[in-house]
Biopython code that builds the backbone (N, CA, C, O; Angstrom):
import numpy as np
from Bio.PDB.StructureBuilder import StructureBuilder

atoms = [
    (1, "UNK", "N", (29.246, 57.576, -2.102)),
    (1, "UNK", "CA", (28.774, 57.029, -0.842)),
    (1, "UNK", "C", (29.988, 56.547, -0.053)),
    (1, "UNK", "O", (30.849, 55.831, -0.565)),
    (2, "UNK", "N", (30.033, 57.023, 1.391)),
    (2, "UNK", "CA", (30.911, 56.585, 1.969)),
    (2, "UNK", "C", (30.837, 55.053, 2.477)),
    (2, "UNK", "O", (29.741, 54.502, 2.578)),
    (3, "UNK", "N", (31.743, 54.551, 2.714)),
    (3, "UNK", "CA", (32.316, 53.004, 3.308)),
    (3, "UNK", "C", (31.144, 52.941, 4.558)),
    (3, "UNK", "O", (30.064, 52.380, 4.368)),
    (4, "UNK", "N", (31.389, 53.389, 5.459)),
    (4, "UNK", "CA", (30.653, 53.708, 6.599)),
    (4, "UNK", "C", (28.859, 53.287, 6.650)),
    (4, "UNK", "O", (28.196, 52.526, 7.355)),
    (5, "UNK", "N", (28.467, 54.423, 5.270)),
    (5, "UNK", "CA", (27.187, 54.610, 5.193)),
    (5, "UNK", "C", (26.846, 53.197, 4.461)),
    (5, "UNK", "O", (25.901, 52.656, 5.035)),
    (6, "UNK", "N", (27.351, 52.424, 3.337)),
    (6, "UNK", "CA", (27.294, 51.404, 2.951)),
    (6, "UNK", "C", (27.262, 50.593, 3.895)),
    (6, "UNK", "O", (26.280, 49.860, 4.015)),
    (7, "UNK", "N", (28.193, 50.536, 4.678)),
    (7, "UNK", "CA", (27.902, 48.989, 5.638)),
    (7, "UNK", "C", (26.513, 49.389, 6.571)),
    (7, "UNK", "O", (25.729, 48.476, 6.831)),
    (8, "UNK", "N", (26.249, 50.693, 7.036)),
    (8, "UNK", "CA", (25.075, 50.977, 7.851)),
    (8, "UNK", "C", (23.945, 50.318, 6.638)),
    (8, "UNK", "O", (23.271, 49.339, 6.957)),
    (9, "UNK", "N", (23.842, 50.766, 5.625)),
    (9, "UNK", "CA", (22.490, 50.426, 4.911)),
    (9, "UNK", "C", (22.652, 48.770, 5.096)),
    (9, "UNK", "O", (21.828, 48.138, 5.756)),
    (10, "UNK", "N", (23.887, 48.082, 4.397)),
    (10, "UNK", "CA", (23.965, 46.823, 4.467)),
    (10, "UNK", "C", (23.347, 46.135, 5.924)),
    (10, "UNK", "O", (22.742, 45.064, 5.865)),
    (11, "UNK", "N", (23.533, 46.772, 7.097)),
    (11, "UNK", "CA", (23.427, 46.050, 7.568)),
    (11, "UNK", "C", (21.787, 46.767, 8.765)),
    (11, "UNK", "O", (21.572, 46.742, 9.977)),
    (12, "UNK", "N", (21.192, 47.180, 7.839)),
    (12, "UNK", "CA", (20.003, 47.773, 7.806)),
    (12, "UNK", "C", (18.905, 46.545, 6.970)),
    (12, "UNK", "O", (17.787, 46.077, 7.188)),
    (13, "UNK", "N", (19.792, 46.411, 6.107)),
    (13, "UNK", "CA", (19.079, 45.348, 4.710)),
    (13, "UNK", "C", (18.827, 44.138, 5.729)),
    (13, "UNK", "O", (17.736, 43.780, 6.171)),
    (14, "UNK", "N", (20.263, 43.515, 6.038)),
    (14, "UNK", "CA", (20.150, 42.573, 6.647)),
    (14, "UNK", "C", (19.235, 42.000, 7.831)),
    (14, "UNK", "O", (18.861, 40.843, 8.021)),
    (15, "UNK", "N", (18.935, 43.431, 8.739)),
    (15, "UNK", "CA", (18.231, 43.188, 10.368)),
    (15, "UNK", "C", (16.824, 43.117, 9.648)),
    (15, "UNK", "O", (16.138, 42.261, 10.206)),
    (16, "UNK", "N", (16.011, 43.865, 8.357)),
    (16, "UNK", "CA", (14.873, 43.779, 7.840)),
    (16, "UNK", "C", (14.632, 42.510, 6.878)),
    (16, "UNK", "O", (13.556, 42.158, 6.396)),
    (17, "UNK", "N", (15.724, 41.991, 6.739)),
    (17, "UNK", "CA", (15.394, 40.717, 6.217)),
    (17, "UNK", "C", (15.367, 39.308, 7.372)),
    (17, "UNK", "O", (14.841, 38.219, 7.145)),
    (18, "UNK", "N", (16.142, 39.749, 8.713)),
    (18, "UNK", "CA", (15.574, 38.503, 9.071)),
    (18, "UNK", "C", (14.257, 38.968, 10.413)),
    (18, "UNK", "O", (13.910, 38.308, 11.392)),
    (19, "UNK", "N", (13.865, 40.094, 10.027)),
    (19, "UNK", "CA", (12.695, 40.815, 11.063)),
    (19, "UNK", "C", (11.677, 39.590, 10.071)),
    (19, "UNK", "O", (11.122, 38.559, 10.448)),
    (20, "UNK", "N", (11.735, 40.172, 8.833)),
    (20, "UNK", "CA", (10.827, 39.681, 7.886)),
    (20, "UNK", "C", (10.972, 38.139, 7.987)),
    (20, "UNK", "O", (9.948, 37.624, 7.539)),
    (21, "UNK", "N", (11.628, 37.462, 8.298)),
    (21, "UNK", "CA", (11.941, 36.039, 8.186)),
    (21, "UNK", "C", (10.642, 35.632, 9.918)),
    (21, "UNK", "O", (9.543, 35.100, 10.073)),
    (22, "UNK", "N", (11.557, 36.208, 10.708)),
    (22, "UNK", "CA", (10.821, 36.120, 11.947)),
    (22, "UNK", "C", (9.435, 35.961, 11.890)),
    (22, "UNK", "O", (8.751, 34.983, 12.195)),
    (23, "UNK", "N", (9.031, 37.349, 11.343)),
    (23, "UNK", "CA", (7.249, 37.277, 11.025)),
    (23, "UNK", "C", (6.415, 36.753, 10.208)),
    (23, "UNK", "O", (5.225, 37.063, 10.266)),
    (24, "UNK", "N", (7.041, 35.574, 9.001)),
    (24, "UNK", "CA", (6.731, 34.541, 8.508)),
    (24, "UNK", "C", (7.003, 33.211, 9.651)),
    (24, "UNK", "O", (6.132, 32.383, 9.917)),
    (25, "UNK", "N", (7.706, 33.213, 9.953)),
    (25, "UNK", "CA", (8.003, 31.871, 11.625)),
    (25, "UNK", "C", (7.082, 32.391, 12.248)),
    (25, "UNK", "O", (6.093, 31.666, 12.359)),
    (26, "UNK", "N", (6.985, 33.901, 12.948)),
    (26, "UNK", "CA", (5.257, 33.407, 14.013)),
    (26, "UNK", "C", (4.243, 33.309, 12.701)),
    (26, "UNK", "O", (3.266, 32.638, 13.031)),
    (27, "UNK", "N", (4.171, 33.656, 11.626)),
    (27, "UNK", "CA", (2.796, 33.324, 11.044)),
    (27, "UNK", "C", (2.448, 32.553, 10.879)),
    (27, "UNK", "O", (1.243, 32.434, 10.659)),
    (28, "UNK", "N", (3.579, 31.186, 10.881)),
    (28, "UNK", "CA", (3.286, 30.436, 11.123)),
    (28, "UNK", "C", (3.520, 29.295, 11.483)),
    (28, "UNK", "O", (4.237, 28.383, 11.070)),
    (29, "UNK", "N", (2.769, 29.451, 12.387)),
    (29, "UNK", "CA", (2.993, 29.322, 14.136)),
    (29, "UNK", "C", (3.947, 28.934, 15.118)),
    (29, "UNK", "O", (3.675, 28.323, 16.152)),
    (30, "UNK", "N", (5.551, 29.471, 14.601)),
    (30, "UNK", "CA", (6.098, 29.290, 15.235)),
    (30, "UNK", "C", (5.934, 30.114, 16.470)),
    (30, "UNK", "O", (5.482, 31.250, 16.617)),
    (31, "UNK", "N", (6.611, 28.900, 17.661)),
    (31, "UNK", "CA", (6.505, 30.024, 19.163)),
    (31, "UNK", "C", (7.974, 30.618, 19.456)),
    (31, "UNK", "O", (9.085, 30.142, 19.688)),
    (32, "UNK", "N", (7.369, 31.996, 19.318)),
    (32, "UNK", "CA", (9.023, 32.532, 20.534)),
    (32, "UNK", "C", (9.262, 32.055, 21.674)),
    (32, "UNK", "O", (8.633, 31.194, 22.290)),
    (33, "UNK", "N", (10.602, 32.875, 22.093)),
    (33, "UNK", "CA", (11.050, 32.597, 23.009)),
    (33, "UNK", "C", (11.246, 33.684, 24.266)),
    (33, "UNK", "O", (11.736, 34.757, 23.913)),
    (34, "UNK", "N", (10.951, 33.559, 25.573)),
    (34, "UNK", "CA", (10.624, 34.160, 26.005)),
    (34, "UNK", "C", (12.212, 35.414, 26.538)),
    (34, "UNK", "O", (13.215, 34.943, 27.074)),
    (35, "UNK", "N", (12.078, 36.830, 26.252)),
    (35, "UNK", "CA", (13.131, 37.005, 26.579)),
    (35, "UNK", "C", (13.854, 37.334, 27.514)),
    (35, "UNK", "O", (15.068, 37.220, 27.345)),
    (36, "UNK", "N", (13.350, 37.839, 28.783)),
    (36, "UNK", "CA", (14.132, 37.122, 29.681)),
    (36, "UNK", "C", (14.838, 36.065, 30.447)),
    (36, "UNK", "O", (15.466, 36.001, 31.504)),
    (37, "UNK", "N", (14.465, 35.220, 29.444)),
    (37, "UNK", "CA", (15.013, 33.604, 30.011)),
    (37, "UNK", "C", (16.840, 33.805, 28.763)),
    (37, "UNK", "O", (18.019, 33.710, 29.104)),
    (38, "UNK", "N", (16.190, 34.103, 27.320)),
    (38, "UNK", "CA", (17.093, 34.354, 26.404)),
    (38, "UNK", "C", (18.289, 35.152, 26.880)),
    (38, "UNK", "O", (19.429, 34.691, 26.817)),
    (39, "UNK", "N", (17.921, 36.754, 27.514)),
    (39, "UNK", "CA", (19.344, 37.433, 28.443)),
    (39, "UNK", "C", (19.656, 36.756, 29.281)),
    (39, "UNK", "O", (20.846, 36.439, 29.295)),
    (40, "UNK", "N", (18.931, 36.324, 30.152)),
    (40, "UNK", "CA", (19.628, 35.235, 31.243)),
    (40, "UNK", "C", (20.942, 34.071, 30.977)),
    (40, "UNK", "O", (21.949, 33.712, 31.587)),
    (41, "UNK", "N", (20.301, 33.766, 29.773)),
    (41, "UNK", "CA", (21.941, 32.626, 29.496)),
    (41, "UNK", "C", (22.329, 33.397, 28.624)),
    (41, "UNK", "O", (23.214, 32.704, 28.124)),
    (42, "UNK", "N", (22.325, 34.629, 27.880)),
    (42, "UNK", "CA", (23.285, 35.294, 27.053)),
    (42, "UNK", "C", (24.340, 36.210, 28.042)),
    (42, "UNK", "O", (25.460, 36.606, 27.720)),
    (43, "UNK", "N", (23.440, 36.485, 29.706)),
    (43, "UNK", "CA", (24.613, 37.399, 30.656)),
    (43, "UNK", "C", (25.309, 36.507, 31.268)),
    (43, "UNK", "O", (26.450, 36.793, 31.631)),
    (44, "UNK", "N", (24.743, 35.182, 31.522)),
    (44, "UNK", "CA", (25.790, 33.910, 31.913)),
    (44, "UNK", "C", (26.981, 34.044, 30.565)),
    (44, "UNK", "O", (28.176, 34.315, 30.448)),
    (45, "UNK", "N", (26.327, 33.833, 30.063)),
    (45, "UNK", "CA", (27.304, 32.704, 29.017)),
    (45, "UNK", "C", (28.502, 33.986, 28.883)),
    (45, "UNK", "O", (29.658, 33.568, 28.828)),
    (46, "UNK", "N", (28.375, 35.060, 28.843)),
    (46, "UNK", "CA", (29.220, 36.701, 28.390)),
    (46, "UNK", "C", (30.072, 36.836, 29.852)),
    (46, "UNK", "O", (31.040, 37.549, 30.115)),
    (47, "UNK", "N", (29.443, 36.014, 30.571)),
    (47, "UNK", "CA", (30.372, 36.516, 32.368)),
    (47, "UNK", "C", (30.745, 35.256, 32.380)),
    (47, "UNK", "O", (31.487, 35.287, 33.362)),
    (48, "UNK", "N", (30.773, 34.143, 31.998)),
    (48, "UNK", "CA", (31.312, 32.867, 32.106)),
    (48, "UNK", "C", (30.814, 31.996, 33.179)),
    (48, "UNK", "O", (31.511, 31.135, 33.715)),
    (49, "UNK", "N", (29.696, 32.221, 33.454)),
    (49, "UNK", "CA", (29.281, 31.146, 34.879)),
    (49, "UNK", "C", (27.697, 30.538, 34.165)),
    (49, "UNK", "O", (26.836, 30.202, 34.978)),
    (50, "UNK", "N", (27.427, 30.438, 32.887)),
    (50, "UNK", "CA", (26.443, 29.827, 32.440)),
    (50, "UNK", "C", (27.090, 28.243, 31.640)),
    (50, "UNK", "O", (26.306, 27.451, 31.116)),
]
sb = StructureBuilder()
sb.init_structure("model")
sb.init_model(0)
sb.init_chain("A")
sb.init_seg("    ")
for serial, (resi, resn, name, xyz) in enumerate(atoms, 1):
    if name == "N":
        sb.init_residue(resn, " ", resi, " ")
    sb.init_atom(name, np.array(xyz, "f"), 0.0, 1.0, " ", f" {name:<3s}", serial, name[0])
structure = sb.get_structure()
């Protein structure tokens, strides 16, 4: 197995473990967050005027 393909699975593992984390938080009952408010201060904060 290449280097490459290892870190892709690794980090395949990783995005399904905190998907799975997520959908235990809304089950219960945590509230999201809405996401255009979320890009809004992530394109501030990345251009520096947030």
């Amino acid at each position: 197995m290449s280097i490459e393909l290892y870190e892709r699975q690794q980090a395949l593992i990783e995005l399904y473990s905190k998907l799975l984390e997520a959908e235990a938080e809304i089950a219960d009952g945590a509230e999201g967050k809405d996401f255009f408010e979320v890009a809004e201060k992530l394109r501030a904060s990345v251009h520096g005027t947030g």
